[in-house]
N, C-alpha and C positions, 0 to 999 in steps of 0.2 A: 504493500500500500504506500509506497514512496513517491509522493508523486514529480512528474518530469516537470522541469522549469524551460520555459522559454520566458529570456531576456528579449524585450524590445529597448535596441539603445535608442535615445533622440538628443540630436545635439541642438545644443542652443546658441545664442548669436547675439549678440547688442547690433543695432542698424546702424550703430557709428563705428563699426567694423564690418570688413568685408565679409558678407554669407559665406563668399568661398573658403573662407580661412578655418569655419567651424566643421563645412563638407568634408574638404578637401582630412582633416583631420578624422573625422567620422569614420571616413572610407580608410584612413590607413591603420585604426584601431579596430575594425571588423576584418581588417585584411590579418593583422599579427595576431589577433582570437582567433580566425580560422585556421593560420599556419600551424599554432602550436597546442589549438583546442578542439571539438568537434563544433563546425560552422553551423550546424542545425539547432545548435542550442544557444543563437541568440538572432537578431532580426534589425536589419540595420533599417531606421525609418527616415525614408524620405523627406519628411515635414521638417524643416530647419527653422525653429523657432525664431524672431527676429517683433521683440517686443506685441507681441498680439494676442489675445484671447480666442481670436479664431482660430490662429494657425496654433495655439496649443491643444483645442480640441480637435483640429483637423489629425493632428498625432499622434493624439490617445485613440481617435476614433481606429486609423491605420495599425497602430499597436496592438490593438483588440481584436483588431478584424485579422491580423498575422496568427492569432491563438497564444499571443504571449501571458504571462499571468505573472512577469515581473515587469521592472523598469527601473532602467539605468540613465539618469540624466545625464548628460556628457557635455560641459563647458568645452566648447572647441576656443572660445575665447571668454572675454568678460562677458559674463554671461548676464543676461537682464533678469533685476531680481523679480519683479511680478512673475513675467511669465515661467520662470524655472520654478518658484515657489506655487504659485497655480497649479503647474503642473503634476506637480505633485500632490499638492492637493485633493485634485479634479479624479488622478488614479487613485489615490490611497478612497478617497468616496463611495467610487462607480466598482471599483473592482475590489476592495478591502486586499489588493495584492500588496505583496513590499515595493518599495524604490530606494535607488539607491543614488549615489551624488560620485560623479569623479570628473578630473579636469584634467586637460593638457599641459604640460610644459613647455617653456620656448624652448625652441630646440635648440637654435643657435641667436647669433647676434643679427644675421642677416635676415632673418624671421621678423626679428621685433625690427629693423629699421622698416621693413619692406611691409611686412604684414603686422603691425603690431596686433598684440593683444595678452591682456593680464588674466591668466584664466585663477592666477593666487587670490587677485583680489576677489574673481566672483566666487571662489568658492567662500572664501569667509562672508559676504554678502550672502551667501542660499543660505550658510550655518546659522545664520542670524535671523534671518527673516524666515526661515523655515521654524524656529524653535519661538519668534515672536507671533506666527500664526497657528502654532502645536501642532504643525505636520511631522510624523515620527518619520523618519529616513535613516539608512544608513548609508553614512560616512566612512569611509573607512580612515586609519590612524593618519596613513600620510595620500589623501585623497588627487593630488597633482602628480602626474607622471607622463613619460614617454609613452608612445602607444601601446609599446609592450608591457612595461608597467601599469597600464591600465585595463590593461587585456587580461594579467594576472590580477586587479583589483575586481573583477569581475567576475571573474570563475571564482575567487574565495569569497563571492557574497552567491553563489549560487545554492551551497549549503545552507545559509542563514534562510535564502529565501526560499527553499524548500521547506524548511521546519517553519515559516509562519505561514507558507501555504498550509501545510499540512493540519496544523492547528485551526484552521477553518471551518 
């Protein structure tokens, strides 16, 4: 009676950074979970949050409709605190499933001149605003990494969110 997790990731975006920079990151952290994980057990979603209410329910709606029954928020940059905290929200509501929070690192120097973005500061922004509106999430200890390091923050929240599925 164990039951199977599928993760939907959705990355988020502030619109005074480039969408491409949260994609483009999405797509290279569903690529390193599929190299060194099984690819069927999470669901890279399209909808790239970029401060809206619509586009975080257009999200969840694609999230749900993939047959996920987690969710991994993923700051590709500074992430907009309404709609990553809705987001969560809106899931933890409608599905009573887990969510979880992790963000990018810059990689290099030529990233932040070219492409900036502070995905440090948004997570401490979700940490904040998520526990100022009692959405429960988890965080993991050092939430900000490479994509592989977030590919592995991902698979060690796959457990967790198995046992509070399961608990349902």
């Amino acid at each position: 009676n164990i039951p199977t997790i599928k993760v939907g990731i959705v990355a988020v975006s502030r619109d005074c950074f480039p969408e491409s920079l949260s994609v483009n990151r999405r797509a290279a952290l569903v690529k390193a979970y599929a190299e060194k994980y099984a690819a069927s057990d999470i669901y890279e979603c399209p909808v790239c949050i970029v401060e809206s209410e619509v586009q975080a329910m257009q999200a969840l709606e694609d999230v749900k409709a993939a047959g996920c029954n987690a969710l991994a928020v993923y700051l590709g940059n500074f992430g907009p605190e309404i709609s990553e905290t809705l987001l969560a929200q809106k899931w933890s509501e409608q599905t009573g499933c887990p969510v979880m929070f992790c963000a990018a690192a810059e990689e290099n120097t030529a990233v932040l001149k070219d492409d900036r973005g502070d995905a440090y500061c948004g997570m401490l922004n979700a940490s904040y605003n998520l526990k100022l509106r009692g959405v429960k999430a988890y965080i993991p200890a050092y939430p900000v990494g490479t994509a592989v390091e977030c590919a592995d923050m991902i698979r060690a929240f796959i457990p967790v969110a198995r046992a509070l599925v399961g608990m349902k």
